[in-house]
N, C-alpha and C positions, 0 to 999 in steps of 0.2 A: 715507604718502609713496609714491607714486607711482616702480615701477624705470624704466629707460631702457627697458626692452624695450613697456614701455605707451607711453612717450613719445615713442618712434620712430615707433609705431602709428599713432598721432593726430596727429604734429606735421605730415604731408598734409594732412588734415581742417583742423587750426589755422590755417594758410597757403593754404588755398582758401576759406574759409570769407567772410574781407572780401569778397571778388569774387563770392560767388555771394550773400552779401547784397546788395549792391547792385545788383547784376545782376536779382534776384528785385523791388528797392524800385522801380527801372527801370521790369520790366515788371507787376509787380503792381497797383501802386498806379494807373497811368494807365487798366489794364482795369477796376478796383474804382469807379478815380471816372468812368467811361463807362457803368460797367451801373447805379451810383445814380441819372446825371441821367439817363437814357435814360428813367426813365420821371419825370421832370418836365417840365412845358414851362418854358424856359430860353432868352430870349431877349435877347443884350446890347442889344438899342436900346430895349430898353422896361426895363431894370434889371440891377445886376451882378449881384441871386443866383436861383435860380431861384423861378415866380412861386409856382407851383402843385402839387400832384403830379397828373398826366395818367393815370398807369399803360399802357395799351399803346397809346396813342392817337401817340404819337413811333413805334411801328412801323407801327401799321397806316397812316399819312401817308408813309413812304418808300415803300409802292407806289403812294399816290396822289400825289403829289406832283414825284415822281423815276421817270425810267424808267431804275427800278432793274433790273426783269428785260432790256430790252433791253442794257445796259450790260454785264451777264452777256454776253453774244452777241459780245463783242470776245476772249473767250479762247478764243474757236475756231482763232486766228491761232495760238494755239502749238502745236494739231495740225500745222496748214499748216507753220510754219515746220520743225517735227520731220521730216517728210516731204518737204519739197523737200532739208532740210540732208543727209539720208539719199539722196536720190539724186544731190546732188553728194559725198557721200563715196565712192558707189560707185563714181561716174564718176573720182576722186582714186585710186582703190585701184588702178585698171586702170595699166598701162605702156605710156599714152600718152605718146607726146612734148612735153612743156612742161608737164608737171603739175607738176613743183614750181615754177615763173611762176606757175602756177594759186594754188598753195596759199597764196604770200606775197601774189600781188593778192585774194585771198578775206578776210583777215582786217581787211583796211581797213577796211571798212565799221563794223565794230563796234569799232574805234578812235578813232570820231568821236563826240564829244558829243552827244545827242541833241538838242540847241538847234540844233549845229551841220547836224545832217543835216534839222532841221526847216527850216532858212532855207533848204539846198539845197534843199528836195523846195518850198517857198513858191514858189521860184521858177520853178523848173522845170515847178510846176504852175499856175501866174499866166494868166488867162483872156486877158488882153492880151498877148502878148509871150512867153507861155511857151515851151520847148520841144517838150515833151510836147502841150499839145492843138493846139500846129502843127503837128504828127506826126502825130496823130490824126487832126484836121479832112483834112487832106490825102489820107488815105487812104477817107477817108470816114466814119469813125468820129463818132455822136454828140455832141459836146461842149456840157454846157449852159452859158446865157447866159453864166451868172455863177460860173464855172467848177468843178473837182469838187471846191474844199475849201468852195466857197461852197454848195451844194443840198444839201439837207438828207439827200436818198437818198444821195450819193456819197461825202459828206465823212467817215465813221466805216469805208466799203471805202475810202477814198485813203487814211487814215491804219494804217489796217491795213496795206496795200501799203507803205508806207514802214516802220511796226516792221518787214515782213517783212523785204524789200532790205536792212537793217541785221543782223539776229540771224538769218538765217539760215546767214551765215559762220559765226557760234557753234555751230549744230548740227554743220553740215558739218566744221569740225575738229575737237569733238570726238568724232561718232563716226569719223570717219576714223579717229585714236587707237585709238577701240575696233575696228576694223577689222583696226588692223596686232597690233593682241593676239591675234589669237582665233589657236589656233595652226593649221597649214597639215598636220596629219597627220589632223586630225580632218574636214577640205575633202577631201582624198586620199582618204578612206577612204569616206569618203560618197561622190566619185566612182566608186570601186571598184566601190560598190553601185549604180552606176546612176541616183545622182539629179542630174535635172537641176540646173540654174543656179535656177531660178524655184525648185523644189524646196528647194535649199539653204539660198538665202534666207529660205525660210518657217519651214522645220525646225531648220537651225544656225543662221546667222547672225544671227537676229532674237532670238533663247530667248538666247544668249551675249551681244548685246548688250542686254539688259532692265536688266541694273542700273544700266549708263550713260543709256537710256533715258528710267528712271524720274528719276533724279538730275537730267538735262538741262530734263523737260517740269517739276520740281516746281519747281526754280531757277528757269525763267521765268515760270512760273503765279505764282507768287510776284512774281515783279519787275512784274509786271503792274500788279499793284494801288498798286505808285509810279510809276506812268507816268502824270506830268505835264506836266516840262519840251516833251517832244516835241506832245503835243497842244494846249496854250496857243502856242506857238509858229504852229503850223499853221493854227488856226481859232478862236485866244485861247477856245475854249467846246468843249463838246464830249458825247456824252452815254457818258460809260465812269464808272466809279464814282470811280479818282481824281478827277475835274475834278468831279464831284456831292457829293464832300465837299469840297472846295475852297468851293464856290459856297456851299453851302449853313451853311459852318463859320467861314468870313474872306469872307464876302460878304455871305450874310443874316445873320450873327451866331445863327445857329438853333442853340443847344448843345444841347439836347435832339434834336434831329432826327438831330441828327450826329452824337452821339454812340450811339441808337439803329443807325442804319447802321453804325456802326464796329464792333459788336458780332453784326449780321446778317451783315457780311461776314466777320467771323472763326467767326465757324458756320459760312458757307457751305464757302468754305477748306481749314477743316478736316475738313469733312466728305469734300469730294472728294477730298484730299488724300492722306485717309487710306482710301476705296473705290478710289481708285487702285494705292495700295500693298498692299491686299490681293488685289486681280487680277494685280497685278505678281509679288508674291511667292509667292500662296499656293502655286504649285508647287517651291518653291525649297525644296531639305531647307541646311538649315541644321549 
C-alpha cells in the first residue's frame, strides 16, 4: 500500500501524463507514418494504398523534380528582417520626438492577416494601375511587362519584400524590449572606458541581446515553413517549400513524394536550428 508521501510524488506525473500522451500520439504517429510512405511510391490518382516500395527514389525526386534547394533561399529574408527590425529598434531607443507615434504605427503591420496584407501588396503591385510600378516607371526604374509578381526573376524578391514590410515591426519591438532591459550602468561604464557608439554595439549590446535574438530568428525560421496563405494569395504558385508541399501533396496527390520532403525538411530545420544555437550559446556559462 502505497503512503501519501509516494502519492504526492507522482500524483504530477499522474495528471500530466494524459496530455503528454496525446500530445506524443499527435506528433509521433503523423512523423512515423511520413518516414514508412516516404520510401513507397504512393499516389492517390492511381490507388488509395501505396503501389510499390521505391526506397530512396521519393528523396532523390524532391531535388529533381522540386526546386527544393532554391526554396531554401527564401529564409534569408529572416536575416534581413532581423537586421532592419534592429536598426528601427535603435532609431526607437534614441529620444527623438514622436517615437512613441512611431512605436504604435510600427506594430500594424503584423496585425494584419497575411491574406489581408497579400490583396494589399496584389494590388499595389498590379502591372495595370498599380501604385508601386507607377512610381517606379516614373522615375525610371525598370518595370517588367507583366509585372513583379507575374516574372519569374522578381516574383519570390516581391514576396520576400512583402514578408519583410509585415514582420519586420515584429523584430523591431521586440528587440526594442531588449533594448530598454539591458541596464544603463553597464553603457556608463563602457563609456568611462572609452568605447565608442559602433564599439558598444558590437561588444555590449549585441552579446546581452543574443538570447532575444536567438528566440526571435528561431520563431520565424520556424513560421516560415507555414507560409502559405500570403504567397497563394500573391502569385496563387510559388517556389518556397510551403506552396511545394501543398502542390505536390493536395494537387498531384503525390504521398510518397510529400511525405519524403516533410521529413528532409525536418532534418534540415533541425539541424540549423540547432548549429544556430550552439553558436548562439556556446559562450554563454550557464
Amino acid at each position: 500500500m502505497p503512503n501519501r508521501h509516494s502519492i504526492n510524488r507522482r500524483l504530477p506525473y499522474l495528471l500530466l501524463a494524459p496530455s503528454v500522451i496525446v500530445l506524443l500520439a499527435l506528433i509521433l504517429y503523423p512523423l512515423a507514418f511520413a518516414l514508412r510512405n516516404s520510401f513507397w511510391f504512393w499516389n492517390l490518382q492511381m490507388g488509395p494504398a501505396p503501389l510499390y516500395y521505391s526506397g530512396l527514389d521519393n528523396y532523390r525526386m524532391v531535388f529533381q523534380v522540386t526546386p527544393f534547394w532554391v526554396a531554401l533561399k527564401s529564409f534569408l529574408g529572416t536575416f534581413a528582417q532581423f537586421w532592419f527590425g534592429m536598426g528601427v529598434a535603435l532609431l526607437l531607443h534614441t529620444h527623438l520626438r514622436g517615437m512613441g507615434l512611431m512605436r504604435a504605427l510600427l506594430i500594424m503591420p503584423t496585425t494584419l492577416a497575411p491574406v489581408v496584407a497579400g490583396f494589399l501588396f496584389r494590388y499595389l503591385l498590379e502591372p495595370k494601375g498599380g501604385l508601386l510600378p507607377w512610381a517606379l516607371d516614373g522615375i525610371g526604374f525598370p518595370v517588367p511587362p507583366q509585372g513583379f509578381l507575374g516574372n519569374a526573376n522578381t516574383a519570390l524578391l516581391s514576396i520576400g519584400l512583402v514578408d519583410t514590410w509585415q514582420w519586420t515591426p515584429f523584430f523591431a519591438i521586440v528587440l526594442y524590449a531588449g533594448l530598454l532591459s539591458i541596464n544603463e550602468e553597464v553603457k556608463e561604464a563602457a563609456q568611462v572606458d572609452g568605447a565608442s557608439g559602433w564599439r558598444m554595439f558590437w561588444s555590449i549590446t549585441l552579446p546581452l541581446l543574443r538570447p532575444i535574438a536567438a528566440f526571435l530568428v528561431m520563431i520565424r525560421f520556424m513560421q516560415l515553413f507555414n507560409s502559405f496563405d500570403l504567397i497563394f494569395v500573391l502569385t496563387s504558385g510559388g517556389r518556397t517549400l510551403s506552396f511545394n508541399l501543398y502542390r505536390e501533396g493536395l494537387v498531384n496527390y503525390n504521398i510518397g513524394l510529400t511525405a519524403a520532403m516533410t521529413w528532409l525538411v525536418v532534418i534540415i530545420v533541425s539541424v540549423i536550428i540547432n548549429l544556430y544555437l550552439f553558436f548562439i550559446y556556446r559562450k554563454r556559462e550557464w
